[in-house]
Backbone bond lengths (Angstrom), bond angles and torsions (degrees), N, CA, C in turn:
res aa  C-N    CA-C-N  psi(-1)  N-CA   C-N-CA  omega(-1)  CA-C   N-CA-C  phi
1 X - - - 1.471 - - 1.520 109.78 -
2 X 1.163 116.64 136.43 1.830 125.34 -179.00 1.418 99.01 -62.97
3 X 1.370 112.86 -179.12 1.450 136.02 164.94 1.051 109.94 -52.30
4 X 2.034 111.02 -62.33 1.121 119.52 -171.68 1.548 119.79 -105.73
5 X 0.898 145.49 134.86 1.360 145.33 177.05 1.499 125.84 -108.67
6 X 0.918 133.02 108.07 1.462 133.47 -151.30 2.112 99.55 -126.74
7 X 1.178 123.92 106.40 1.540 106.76 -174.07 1.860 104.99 -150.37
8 X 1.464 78.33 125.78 1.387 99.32 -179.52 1.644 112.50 54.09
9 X 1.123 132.36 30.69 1.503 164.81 172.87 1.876 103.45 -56.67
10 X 1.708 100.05 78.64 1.594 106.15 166.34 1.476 95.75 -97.96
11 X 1.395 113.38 158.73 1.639 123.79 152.61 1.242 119.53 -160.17
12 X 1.221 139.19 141.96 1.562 155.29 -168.39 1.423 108.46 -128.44
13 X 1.416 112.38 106.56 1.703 97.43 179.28 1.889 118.03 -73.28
14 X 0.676 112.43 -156.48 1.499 108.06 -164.49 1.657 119.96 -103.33
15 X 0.898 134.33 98.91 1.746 154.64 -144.39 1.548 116.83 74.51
16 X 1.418 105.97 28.15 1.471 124.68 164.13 1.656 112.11 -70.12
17 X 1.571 121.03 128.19 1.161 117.16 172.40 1.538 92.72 -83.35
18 X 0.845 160.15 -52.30 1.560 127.75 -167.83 1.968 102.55 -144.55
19 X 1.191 113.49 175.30 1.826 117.18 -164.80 1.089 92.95 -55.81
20 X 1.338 106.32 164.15 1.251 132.85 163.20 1.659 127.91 -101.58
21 X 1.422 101.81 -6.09 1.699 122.95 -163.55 1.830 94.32 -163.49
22 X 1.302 143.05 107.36 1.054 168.14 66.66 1.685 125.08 27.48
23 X 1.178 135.32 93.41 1.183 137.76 -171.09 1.472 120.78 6.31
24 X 1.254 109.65 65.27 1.636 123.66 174.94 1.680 107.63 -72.70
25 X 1.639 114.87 126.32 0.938 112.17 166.45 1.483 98.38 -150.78
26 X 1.569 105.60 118.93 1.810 124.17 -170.02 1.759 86.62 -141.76
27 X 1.316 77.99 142.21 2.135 113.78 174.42 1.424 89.83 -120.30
28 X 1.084 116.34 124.62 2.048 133.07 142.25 0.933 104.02 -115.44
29 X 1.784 89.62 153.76 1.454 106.77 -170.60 1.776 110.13 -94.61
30 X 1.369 123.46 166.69 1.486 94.14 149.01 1.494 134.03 -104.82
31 X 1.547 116.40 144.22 0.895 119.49 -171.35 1.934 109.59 118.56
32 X 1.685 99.89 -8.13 1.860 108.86 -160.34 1.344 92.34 -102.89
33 X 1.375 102.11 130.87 1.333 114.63 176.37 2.088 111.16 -91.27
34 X 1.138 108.87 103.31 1.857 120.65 166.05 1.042 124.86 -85.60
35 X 1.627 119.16 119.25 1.024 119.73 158.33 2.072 115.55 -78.63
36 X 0.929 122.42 146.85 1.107 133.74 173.00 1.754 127.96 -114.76
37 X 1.218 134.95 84.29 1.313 135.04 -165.80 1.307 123.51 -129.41
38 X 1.411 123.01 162.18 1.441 127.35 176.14 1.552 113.94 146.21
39 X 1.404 111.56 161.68 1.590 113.28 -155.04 1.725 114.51 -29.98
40 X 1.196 98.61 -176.96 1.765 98.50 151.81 1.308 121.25 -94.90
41 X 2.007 102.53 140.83 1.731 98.11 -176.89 2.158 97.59 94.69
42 X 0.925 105.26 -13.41 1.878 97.96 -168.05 2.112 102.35 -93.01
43 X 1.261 119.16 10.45 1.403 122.43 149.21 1.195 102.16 114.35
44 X 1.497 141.60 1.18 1.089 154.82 -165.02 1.379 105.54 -58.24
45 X 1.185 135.51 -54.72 1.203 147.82 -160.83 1.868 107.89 -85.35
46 X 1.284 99.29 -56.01 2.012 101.33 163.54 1.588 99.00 -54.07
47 X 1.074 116.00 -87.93 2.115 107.11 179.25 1.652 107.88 -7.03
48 X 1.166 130.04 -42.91 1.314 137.71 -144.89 1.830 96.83 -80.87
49 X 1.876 91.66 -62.20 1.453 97.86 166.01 1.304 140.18 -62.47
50 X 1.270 122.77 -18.47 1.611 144.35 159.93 1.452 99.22 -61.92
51 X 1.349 126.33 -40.25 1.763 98.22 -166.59 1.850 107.35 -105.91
52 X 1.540 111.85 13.70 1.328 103.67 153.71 1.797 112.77 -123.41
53 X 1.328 95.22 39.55 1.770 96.40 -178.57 1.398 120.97 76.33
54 X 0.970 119.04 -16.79 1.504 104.65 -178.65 1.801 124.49 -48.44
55 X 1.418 89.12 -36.90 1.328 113.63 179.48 1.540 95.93 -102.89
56 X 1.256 140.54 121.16 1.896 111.09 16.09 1.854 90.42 -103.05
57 X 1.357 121.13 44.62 1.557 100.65 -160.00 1.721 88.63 -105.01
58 X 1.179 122.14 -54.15 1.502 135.08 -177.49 1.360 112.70 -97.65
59 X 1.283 115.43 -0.04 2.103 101.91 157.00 1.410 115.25 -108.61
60 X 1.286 113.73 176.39 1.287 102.26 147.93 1.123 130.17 -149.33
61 X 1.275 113.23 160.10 1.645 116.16 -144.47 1.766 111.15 164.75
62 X 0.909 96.54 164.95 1.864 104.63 169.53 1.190 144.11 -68.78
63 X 0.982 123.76 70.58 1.917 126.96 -161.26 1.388 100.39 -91.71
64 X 1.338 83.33 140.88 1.926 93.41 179.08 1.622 94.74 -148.77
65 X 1.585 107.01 131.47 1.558 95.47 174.57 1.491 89.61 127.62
66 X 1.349 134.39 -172.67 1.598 167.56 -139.45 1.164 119.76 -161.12
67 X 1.000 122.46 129.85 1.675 129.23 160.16 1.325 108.95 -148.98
68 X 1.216 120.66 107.11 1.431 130.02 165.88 1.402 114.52 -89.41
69 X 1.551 103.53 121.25 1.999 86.73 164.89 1.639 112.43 -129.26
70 X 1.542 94.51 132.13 1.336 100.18 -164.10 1.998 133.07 40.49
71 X 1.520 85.05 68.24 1.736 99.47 -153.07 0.880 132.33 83.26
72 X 1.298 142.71 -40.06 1.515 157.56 -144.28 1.186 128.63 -114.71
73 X 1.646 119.82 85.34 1.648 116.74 -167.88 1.286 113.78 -63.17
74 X 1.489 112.32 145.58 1.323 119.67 -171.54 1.601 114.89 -71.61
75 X 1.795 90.99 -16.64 1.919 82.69 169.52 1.550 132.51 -99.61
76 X 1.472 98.14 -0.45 1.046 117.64 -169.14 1.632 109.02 -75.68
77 X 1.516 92.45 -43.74 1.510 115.43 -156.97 1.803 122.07 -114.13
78 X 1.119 129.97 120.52 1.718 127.20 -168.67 1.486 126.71 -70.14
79 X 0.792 107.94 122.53 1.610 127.36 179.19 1.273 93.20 -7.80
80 X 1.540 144.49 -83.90 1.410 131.11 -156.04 1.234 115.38 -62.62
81 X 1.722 131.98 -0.69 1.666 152.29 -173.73 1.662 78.49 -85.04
82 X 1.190 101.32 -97.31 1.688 110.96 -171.59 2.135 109.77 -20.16
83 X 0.820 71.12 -45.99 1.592 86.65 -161.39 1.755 108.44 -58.19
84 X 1.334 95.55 -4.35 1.860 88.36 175.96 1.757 90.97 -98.26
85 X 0.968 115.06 -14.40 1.315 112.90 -172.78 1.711 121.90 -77.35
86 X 1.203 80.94 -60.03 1.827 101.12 169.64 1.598 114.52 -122.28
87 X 1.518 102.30 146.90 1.373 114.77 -178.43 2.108 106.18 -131.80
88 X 1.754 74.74 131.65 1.432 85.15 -175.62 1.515 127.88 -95.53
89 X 0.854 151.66 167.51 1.779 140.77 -144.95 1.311 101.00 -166.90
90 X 1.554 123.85 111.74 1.852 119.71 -167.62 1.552 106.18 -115.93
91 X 1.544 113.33 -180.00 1.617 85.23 -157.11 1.215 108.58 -93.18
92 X 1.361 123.78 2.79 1.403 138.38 152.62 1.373 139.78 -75.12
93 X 1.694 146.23 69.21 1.205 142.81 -118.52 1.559 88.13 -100.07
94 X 1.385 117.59 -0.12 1.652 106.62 -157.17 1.316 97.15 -108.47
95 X 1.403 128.09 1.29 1.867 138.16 -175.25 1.779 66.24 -98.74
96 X 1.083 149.84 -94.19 0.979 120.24 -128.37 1.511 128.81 -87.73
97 X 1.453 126.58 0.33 1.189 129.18 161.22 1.714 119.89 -78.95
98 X 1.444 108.90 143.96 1.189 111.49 -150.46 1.651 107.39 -130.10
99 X 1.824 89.04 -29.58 1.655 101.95 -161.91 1.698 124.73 -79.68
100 X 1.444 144.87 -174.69 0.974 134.26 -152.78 1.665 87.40 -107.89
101 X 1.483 115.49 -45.57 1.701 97.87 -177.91 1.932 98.33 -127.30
102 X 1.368 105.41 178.42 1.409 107.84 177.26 1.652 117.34 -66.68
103 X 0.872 112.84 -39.59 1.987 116.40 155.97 0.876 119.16 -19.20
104 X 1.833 102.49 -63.05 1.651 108.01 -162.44 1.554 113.57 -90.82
105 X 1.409 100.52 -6.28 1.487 102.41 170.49 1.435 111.54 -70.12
106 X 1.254 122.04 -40.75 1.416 107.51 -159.04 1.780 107.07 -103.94
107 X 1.400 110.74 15.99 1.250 132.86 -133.75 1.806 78.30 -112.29
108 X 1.467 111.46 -43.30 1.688 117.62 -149.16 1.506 89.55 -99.78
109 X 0.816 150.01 1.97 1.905 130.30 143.47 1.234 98.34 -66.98
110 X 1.008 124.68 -51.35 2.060 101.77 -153.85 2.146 98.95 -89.50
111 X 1.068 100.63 -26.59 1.353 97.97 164.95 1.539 124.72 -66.32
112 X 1.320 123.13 -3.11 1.660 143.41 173.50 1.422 90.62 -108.35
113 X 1.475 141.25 -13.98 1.571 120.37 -176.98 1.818 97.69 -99.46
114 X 1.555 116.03 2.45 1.294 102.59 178.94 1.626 115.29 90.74
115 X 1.211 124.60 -19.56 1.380 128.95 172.30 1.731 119.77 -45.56
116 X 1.552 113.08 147.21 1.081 122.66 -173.59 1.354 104.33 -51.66
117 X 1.656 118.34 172.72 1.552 135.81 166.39 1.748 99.14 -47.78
118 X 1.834 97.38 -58.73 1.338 89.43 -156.14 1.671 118.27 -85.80
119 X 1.711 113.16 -1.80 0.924 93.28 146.23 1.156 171.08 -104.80
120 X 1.600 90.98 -3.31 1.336 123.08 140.80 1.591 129.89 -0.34
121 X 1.368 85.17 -84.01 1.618 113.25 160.92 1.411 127.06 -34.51
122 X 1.576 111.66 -55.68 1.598 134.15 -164.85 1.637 76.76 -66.37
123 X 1.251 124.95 -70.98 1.503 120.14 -169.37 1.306 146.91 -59.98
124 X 1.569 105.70 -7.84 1.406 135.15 158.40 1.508 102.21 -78.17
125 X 0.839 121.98 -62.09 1.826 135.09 -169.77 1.517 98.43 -44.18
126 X 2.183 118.62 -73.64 1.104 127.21 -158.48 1.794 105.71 -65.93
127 X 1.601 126.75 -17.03 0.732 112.99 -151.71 1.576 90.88 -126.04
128 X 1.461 134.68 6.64 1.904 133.66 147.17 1.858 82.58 -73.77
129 X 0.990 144.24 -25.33 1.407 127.44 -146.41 1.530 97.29 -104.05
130 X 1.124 136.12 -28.10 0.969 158.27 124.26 1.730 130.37 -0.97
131 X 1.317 105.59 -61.91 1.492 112.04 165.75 1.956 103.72 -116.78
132 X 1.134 118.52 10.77 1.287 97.24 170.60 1.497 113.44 88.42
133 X 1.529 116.63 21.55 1.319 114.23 177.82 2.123 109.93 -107.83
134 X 0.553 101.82 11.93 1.745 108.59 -170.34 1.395 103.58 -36.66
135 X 1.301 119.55 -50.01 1.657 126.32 -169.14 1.398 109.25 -78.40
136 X 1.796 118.55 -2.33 1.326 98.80 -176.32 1.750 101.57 -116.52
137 X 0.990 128.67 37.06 1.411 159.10 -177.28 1.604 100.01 -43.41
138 X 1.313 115.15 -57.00 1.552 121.99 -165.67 1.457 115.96 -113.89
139 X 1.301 103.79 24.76 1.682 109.13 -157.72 1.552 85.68 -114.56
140 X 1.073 115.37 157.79 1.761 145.11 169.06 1.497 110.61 -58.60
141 X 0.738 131.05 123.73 1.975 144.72 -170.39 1.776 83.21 -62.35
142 X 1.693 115.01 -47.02 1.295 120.16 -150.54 1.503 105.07 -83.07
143 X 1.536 124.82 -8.53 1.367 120.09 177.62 1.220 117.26 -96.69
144 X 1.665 121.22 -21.94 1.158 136.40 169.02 2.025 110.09 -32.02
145 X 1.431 121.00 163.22 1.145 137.40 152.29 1.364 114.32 -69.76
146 X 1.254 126.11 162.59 1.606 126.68 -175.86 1.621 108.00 -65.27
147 X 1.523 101.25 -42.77 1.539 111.29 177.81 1.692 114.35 -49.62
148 X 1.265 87.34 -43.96 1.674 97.18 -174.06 1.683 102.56 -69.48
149 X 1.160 107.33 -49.94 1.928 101.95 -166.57 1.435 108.23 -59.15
150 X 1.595 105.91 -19.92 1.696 113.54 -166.67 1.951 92.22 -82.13
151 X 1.609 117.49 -28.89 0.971 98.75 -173.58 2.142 114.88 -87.98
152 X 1.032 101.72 -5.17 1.509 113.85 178.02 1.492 95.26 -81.43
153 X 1.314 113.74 -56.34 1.952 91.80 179.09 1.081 131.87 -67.40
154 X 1.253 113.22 -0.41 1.411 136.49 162.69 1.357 123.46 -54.53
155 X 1.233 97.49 -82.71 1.808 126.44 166.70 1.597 98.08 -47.32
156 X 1.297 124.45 -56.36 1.935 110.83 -179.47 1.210 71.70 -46.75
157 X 1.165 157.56 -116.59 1.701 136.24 -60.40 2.104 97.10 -103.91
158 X 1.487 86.36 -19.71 2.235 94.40 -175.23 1.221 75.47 -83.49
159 X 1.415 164.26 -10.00 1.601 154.53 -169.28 1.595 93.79 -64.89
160 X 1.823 97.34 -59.29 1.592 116.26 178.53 1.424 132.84 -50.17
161 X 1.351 87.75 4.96 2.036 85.44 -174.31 1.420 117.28 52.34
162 X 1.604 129.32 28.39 0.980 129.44 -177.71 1.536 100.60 -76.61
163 X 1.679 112.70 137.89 1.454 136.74 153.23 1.663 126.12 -48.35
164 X 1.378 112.15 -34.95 1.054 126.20 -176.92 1.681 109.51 -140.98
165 X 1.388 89.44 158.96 2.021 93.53 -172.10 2.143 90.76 -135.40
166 X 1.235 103.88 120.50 1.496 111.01 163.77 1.552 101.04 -102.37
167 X 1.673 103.69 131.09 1.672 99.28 157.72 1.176 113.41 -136.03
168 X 1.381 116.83 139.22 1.228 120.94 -179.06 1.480 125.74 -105.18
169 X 1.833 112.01 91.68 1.197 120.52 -168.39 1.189 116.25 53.26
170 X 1.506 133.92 40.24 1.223 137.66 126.79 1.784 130.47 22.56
171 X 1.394 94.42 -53.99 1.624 100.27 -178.39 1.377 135.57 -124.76
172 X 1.604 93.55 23.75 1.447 120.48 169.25 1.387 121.17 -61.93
173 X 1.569 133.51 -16.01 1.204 118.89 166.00 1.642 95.12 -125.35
174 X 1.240 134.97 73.34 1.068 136.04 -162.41 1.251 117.12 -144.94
175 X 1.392 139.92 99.60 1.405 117.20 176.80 1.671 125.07 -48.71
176 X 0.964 105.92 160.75 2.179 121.10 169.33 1.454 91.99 -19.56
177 X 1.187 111.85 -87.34 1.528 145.05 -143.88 1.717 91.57 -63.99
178 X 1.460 134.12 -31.08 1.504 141.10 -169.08 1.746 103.80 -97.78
179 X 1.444 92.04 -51.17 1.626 93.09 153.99 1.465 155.34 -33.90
180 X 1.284 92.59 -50.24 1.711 114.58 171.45 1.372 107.74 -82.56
181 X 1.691 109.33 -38.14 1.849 102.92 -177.02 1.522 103.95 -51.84
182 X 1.377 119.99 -42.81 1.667 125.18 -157.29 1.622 104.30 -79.43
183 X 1.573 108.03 -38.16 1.099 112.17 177.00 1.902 118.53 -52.56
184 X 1.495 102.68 -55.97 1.182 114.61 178.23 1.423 119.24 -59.87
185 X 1.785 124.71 -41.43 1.063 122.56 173.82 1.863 109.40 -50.43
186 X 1.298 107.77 -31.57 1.376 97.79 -146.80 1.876 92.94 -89.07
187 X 1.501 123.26 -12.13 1.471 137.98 140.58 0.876 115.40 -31.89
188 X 1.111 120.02 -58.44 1.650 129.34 -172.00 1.491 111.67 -74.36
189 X 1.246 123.88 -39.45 1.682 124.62 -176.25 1.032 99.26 -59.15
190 X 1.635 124.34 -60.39 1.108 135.47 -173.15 1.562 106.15 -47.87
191 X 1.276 123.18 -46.71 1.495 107.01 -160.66 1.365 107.66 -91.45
192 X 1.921 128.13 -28.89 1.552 126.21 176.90 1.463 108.46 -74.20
193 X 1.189 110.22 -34.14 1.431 127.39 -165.18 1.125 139.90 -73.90
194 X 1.416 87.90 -43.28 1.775 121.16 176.99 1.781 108.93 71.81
195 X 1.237 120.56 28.02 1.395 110.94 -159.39 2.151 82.67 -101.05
196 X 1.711 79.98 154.43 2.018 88.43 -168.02 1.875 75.18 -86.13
197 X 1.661 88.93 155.32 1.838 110.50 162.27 0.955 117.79 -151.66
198 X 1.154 115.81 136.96 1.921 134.67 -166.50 1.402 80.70 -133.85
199 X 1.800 94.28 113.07 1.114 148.52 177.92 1.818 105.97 -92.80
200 X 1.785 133.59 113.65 1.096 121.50 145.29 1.907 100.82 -89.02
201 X 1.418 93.68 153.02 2.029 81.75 178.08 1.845 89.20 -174.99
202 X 1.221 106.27 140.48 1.453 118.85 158.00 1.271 124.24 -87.35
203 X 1.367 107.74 -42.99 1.348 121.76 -177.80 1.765 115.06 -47.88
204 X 0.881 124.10 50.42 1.679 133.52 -165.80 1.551 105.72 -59.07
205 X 1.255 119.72 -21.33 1.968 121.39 -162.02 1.807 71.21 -86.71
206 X 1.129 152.26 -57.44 1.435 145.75 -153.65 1.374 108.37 -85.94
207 X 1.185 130.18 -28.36 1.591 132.34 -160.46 1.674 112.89 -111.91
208 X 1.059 106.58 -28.36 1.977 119.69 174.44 1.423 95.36 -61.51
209 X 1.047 147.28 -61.22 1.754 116.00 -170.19 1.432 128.62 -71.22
210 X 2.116 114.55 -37.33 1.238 75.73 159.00 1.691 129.46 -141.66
211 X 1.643 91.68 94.44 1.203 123.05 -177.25 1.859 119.21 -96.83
212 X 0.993 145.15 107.88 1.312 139.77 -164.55 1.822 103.10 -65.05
213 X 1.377 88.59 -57.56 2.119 101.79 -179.74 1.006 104.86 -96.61
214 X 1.562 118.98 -174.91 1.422 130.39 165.05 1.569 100.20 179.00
215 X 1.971 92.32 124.68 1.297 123.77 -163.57 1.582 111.89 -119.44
216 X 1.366 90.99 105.08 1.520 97.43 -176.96 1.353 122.00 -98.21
217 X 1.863 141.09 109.46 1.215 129.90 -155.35 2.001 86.22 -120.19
218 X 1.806 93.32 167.51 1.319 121.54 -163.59 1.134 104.86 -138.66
219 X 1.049 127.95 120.58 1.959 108.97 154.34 1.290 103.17 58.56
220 X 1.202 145.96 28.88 1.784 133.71 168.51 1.870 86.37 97.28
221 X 1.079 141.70 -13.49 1.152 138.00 -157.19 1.323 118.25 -103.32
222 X 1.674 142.81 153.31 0.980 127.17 158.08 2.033 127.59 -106.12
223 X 1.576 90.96 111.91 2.057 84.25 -160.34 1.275 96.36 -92.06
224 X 1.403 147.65 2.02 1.702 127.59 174.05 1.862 82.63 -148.16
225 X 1.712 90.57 152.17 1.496 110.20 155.30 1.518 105.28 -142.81
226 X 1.199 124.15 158.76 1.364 107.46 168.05 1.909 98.11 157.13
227 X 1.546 107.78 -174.58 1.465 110.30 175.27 1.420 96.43 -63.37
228 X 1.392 124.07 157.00 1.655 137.40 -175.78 1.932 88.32 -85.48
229 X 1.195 124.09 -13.95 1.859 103.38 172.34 2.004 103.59 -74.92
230 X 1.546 98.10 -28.69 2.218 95.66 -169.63 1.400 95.88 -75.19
231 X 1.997 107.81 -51.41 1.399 100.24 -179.59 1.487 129.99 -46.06
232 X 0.985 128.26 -66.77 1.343 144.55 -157.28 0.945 95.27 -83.20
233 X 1.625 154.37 2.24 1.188 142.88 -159.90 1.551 94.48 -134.16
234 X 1.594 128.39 -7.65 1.040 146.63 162.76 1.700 124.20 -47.70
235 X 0.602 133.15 140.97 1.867 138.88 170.30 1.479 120.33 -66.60
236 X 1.570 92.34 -48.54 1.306 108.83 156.30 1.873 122.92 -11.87
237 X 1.521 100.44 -78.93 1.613 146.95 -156.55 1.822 88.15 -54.05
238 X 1.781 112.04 -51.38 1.193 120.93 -145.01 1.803 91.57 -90.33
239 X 0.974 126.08 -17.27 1.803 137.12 -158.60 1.389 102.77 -95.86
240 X 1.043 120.00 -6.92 1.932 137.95 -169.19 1.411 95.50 -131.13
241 X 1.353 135.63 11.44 1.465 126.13 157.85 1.582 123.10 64.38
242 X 1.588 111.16 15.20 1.270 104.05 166.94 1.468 117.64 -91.12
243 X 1.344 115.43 147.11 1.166 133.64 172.88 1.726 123.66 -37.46
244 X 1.031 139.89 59.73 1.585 165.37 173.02 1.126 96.96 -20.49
245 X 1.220 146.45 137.94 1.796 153.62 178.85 2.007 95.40 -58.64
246 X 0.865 113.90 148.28 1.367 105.67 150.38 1.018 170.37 -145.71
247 X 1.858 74.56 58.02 1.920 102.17 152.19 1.828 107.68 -97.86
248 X 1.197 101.64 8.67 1.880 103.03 156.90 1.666 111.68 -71.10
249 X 1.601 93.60 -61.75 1.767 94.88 179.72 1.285 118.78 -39.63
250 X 1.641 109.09 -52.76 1.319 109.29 -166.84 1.784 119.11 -64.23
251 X 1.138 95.66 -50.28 1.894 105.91 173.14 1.592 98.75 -59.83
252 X 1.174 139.04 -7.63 1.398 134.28 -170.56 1.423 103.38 -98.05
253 X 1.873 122.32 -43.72 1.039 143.96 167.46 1.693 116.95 -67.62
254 X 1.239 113.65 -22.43 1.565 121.73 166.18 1.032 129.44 -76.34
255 X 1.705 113.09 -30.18 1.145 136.75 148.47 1.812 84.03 96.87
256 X 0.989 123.06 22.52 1.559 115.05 162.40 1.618 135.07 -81.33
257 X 1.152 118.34 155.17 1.722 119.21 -147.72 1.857 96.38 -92.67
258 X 1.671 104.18 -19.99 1.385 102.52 -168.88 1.615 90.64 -75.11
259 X 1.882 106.37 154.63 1.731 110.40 163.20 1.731 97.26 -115.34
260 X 1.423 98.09 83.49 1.888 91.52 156.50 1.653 117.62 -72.32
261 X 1.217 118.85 172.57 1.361 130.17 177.73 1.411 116.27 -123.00
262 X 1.475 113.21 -16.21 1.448 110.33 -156.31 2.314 84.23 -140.03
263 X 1.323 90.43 152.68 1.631 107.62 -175.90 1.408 103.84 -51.02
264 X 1.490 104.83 -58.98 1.621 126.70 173.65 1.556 113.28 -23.04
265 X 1.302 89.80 -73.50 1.598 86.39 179.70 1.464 125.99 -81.50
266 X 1.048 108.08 0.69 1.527 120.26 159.71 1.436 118.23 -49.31
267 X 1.413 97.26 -74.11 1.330 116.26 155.03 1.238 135.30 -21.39
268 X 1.161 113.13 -60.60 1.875 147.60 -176.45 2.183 81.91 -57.58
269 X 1.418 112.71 -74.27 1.443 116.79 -161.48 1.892 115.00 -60.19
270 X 1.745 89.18 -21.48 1.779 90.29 178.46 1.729 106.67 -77.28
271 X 0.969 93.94 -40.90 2.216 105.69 -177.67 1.200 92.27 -37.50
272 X 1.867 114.56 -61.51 1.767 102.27 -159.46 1.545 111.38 -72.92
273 X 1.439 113.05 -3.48 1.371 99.85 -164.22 1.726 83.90 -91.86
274 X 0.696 143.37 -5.65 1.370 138.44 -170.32 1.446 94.78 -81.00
């Protein structure tokens, strides 16, 4: 059984003419990094709230279906239960910082779980060290760059000892260059760390190589799962109007049989054909 368990997962929020999420049924592994994508409006963002409780605990509406994460059904069990487990990440980092310096931001989850002074501490420390924030320790959440605030809500949530990290479009107000930092950090957790991440993201030319899955939703629905070279290289992907990487187009327009993801190996497959 995965980390996460997601089965037969309908929901309709409440003066909704029809669901919003459609017989969802997804297994993650732990340790597997997901991307999650598809138009705007196609349920991406409700999915997000279903697998750290919010849904069905803080909306309301009609849930039908299961979601276990990491043991723990989401109906069984209350939002702050779930919440040591998984940590959620919205695409706005500046709605959720609150505190006077970056310390005390990431400082005030584990100080609400009751933990000692000193460990407190150990978990503020391992987890600025963590995404690369150490030097901004005494600085204002609010003076920070977007990149930076995205990386402080980060670190609160690795404060939490969370198993799993959900983000939802992360690098939507983010330049290239702020983009890739968050992107890459969250590469890296995944690979020293081993922690699973379910990824929402548009940005597909940055996020398709290194992605383990790739989850393509429709209408509340899910129409592809698979490695991000079958997905994205699918017909499917392009017929639902999302934005296709594009080194897809081009290998599509080359008319070549290989599916690279990355320029590099693009490259690497044109040399031999030469």
């Amino acid at each position: 059984m995965g980390i996460i368990e997601v089965r037969n997962l309908t929901f309709k929020y409440a003066n909704s003419d029809k669901p919003s999420l459609y017989n969802i049924n997804l297994s993650i592994d732990k340790g597997e990094f997901l991307l999650i994508t598809g138009p705007t409006g196609c349920g991406k963002t409700t999915l997000c709230k279903c697998l750290n409780g919010l849904i069905p605990n803080s909306y309301n509406g009609d849930f039908n279906g299961e979601v276990i994460i990491d043991g723990l059904s989401t109906k069984e069990h209350p939002v702050h239960e779930i919440a040591q487990h998984v940590g959620l990440v919205f695409q706005d980092p500046e709605n959720e910082l609150f505190c006077t310096s970056v310390e005390k931001e990431i400082a005030f989850g584990p100080e609400n779980l009751g933990l000692s002074r000193e460990e407190i501490r150990r978990r503020v420390e391992e987890a600025m060290a963590m995404v690369g924030i150490s030097h901004l320790r005494e600085r204002s959440p609010y003076e920070l760059s977007g990149g930076e605030q995205q990386k402080v809500a980060i670190a609160a949530l690795l404060a939490m000892k969370p198993k799993i990290l959900v983000l939802d479009e992360p690098t939507s107000n983010l330049d290239p260059f702020s983009a890739y930092s968050i992107l890459n950090l969250l590469f890296n957790l995944k690979k020293e760390y081993e922690m699973t991440i379910i990824l929402i993201e548009h940005r597909l030319d940055m996020v398709a190589k290194i992605v383990d899955r790739c989850v393509i939703m429709n209408e509340g629905r899910i129409i592809a799962i698979g490695p991000p070279e079958e997905v994205l290289y699918s017909d499917i992907v392009e017929s639902i109007g999302i934005g296709i990487p594009k080194i897809v187009k081009l290998v599509k327009t080359l008319g070549l049989s290989s599916r690279p993801l990355s320029s590099n190996v693009l490259a690497d497959i044109l040399k031999v054909k030469k």
